[in-house]
C-alpha positions as CSV (number, residue, x, y, z in Angstrom):
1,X,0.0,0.0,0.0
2,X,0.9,3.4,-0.4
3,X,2.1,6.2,1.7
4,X,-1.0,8.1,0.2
5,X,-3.3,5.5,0.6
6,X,-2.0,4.9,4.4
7,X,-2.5,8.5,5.4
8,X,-6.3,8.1,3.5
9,X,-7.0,5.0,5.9
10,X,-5.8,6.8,8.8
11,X,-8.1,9.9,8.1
12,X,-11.2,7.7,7.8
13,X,-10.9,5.9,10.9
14,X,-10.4,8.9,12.6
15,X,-13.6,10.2,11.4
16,X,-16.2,7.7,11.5
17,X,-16.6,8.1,15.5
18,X,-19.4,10.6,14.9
19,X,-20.8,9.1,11.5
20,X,-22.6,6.2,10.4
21,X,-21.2,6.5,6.8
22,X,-18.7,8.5,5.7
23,X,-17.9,9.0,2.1
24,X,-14.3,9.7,0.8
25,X,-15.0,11.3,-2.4
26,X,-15.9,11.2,-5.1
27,X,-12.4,9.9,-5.3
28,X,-9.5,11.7,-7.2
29,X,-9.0,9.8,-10.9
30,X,-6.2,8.6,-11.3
31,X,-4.7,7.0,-14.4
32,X,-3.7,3.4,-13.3
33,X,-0.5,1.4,-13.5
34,X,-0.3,-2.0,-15.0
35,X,0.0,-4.9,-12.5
36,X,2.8,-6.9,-13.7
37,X,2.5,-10.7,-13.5
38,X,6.1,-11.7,-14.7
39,X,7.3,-14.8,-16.2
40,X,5.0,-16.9,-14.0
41,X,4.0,-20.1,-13.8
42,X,1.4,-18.5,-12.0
43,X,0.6,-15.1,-10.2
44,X,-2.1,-13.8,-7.4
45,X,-3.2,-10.3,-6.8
46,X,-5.2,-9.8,-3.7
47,X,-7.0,-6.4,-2.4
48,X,-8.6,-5.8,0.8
49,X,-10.2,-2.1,1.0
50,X,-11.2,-2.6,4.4
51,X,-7.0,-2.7,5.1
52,X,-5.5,-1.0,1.8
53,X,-7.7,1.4,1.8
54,X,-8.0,3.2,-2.0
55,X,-6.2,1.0,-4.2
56,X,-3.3,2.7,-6.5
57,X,-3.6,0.3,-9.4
58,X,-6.7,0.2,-11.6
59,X,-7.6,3.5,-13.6
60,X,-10.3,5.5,-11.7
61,X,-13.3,7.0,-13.9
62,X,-16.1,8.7,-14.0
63,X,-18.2,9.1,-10.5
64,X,-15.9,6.4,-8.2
65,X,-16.3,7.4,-4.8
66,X,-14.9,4.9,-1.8
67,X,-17.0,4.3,1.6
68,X,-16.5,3.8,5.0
69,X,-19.1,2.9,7.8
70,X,-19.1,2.2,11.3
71,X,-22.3,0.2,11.4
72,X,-20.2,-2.6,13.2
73,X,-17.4,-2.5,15.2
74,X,-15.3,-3.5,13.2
75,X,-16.2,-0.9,10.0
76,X,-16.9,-1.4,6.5
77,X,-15.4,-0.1,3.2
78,X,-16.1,-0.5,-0.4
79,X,-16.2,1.7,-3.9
80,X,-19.3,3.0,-4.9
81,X,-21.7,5.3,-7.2
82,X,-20.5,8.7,-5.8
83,X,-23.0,10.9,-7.6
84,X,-26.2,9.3,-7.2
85,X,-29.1,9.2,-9.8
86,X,-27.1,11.6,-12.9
87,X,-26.7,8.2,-15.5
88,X,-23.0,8.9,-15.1
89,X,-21.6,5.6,-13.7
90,X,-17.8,5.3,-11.5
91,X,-15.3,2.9,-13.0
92,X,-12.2,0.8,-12.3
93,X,-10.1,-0.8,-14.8
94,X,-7.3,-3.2,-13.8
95,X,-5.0,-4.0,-16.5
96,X,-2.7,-6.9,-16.2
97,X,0.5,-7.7,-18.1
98,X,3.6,-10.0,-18.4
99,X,7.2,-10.2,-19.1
100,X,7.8,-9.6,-22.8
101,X,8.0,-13.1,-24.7
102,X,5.4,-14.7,-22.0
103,X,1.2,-14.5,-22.1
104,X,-1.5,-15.5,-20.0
105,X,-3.1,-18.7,-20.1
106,X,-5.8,-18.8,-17.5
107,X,-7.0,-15.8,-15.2
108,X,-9.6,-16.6,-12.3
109,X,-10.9,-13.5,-11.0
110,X,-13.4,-13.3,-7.4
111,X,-15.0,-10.4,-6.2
112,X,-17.5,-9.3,-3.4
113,X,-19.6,-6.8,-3.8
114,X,-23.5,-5.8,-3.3
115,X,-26.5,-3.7,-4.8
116,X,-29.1,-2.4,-2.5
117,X,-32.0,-1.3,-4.2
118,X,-33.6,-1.5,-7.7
119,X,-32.1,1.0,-10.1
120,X,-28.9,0.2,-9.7
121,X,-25.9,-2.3,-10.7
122,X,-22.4,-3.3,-10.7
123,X,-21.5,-4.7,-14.4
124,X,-18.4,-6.4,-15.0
125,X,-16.5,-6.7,-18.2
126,X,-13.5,-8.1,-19.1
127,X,-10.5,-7.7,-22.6
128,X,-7.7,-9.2,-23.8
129,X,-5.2,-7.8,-25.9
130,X,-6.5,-4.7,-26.4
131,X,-9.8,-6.3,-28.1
132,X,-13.5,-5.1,-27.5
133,X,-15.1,-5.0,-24.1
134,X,-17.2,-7.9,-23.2
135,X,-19.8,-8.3,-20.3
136,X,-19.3,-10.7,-18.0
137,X,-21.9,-10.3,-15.7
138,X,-24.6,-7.5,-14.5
139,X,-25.8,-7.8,-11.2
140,X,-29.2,-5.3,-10.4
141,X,-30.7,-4.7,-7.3
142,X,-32.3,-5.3,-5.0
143,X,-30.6,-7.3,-1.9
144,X,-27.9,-9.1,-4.1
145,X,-24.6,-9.7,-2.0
146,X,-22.6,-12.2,-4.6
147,X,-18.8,-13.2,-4.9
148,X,-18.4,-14.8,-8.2
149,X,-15.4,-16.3,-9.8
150,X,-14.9,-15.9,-13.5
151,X,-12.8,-18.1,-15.7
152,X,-11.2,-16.6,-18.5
153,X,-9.2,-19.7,-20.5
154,X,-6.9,-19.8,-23.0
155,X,-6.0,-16.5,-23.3
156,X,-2.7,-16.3,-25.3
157,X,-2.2,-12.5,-24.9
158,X,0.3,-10.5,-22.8
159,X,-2.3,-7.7,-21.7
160,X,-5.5,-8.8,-20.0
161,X,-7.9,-5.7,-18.6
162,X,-11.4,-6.3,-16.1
163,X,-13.6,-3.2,-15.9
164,X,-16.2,-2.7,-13.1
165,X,-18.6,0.0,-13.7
166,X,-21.0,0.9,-10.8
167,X,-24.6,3.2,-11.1
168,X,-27.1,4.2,-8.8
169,X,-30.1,6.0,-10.3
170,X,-31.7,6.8,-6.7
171,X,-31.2,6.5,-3.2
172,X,-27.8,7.1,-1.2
173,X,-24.3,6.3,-2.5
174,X,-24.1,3.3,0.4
175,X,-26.5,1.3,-2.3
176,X,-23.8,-0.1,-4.8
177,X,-21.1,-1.5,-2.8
178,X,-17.8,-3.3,-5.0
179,X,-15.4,-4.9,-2.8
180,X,-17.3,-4.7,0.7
181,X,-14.8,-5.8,2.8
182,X,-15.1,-5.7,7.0
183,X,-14.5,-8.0,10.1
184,X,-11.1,-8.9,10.5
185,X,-8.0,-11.0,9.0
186,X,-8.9,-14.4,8.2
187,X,-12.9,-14.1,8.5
188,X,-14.7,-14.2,4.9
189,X,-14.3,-10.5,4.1
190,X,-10.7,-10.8,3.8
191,X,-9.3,-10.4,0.7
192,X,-12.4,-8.6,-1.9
193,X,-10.5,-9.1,-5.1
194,X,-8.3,-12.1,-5.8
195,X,-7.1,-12.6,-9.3
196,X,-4.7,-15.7,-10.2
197,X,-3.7,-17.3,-12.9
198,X,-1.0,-18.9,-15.0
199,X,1.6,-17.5,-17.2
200,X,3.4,-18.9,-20.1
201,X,6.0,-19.0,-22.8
202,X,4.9,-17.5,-25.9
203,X,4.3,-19.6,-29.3
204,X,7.0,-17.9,-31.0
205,X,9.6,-18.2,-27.9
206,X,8.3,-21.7,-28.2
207,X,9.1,-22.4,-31.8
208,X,12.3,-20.5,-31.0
209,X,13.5,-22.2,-28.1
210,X,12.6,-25.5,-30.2
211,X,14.9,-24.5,-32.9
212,X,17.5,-23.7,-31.1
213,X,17.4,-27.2,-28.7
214,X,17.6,-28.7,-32.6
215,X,20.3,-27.0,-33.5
216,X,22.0,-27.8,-30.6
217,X,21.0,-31.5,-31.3
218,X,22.4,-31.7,-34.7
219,X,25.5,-30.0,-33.7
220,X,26.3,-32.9,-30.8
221,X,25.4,-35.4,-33.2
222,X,27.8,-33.6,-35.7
223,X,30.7,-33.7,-33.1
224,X,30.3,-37.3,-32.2
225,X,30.0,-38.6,-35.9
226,X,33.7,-36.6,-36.2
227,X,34.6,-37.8,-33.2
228,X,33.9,-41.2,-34.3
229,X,35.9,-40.9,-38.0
230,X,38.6,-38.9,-36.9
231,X,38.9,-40.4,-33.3
């Protein structure tokens, strides 16, 4: 986490003694940074907003605002709709990438989040390699708390990007709620976003590689057939 996000944290708790709710935001857009999964085999990426507080990586858009409440001893956070009922939704978009000459195979992404009331959603939508945008899933109000886990396979690409786009047409901006995360370590709202998957050598670093272990073949096999006329 970062030292801005620490010093947001920090603010919040001290003040949701005298407030049920308390909304930091509309939260300041910021432009994102890619989350590098390497050369693998496999990565995880793991966010709790509850403990991180605003997270520095996706790309922030539109109306995003972030939430805390005191409702419980142990207080709740999550992004939301921070200008409620003007058709404009908030947005996150988390791009992932890999080392140059590797792609993804599989991605598994899980996250927590609830809609209140009618009239309002949390849509999910998911690219790879700089394609189109395609839906995943929309989940409307009212009274749905979910935590799905979508399988993207096959993948091939070195860039993969999940957008989360969150509306409320009426109502208060505690209605749309995208990783609600409370309690403490260990319970169920521990980690709200957890994204793994498996990386992978490229086809052409493939074929490469498979040339050059041929090469290397025929060579040896070169040596020991002088070895054997010369020897």
């Amino acid at each position: 986490m970062s030292l801005s996000n620490t010093m947001v944290a920090c603010a919040l708790t001290a003040i949701i003694v005298s407030a049920a709710v308390v909304q930091a935001g509309p939260v300041p857009l910021q432009p994102g940074i890619s989350i590098n999964a390497g050369d693998g085999p496999t990565f995880i990426y793991t966010y709790n907003s509850r403990i991180e507080g605003v997270d520095d990586n996706p790309k922030l858009e539109g109306d995003i605002g972030f939430m805390v409440e005191n409702s419980y001893a142990a207080y709740a956070s999550f992004f939301t709709d921070a200008t409620v009922g003007n058709g404009t939704s908030g947005r996150l978009i988390y791009t992932f990438v890999t080392d140059p000459g590797y792609v993804f195979g599989d991605i598994s992404v899980s996250s927590y989040g609830g809609v209140i009331v009618g009239n309002a959603a949390i849509t999910l939508e998911s690219r790879a390699g700089g394609g189109v945008w395609t839906q995943v899933w929309n989940h409307a109000g009212p009274d749905i708390f979910t935590r799905p886990t979508d399988q993207f396979s096959n993948l091939g690409v070195s860039e993969f990007q999940i957008r989360y786009s969150l509306n409320t047409m009426y109502g208060d901006e505690n209605d749309v709620q995208l990783f609600r995360s409370w309690g403490v370590l260990g319970q169920s709202g521990d980690y709200t976003l957890t994204v793994t998957g498996t990386v992978i050598p490229e086809p052409a670093m493939l074929g490469t590689l498979g040339v050059l272990f041929s090469a290397m073949l025929l060579s040896r096999a070169a040596r020991n057939r002088a070895a054997r006329v010369f020897g």
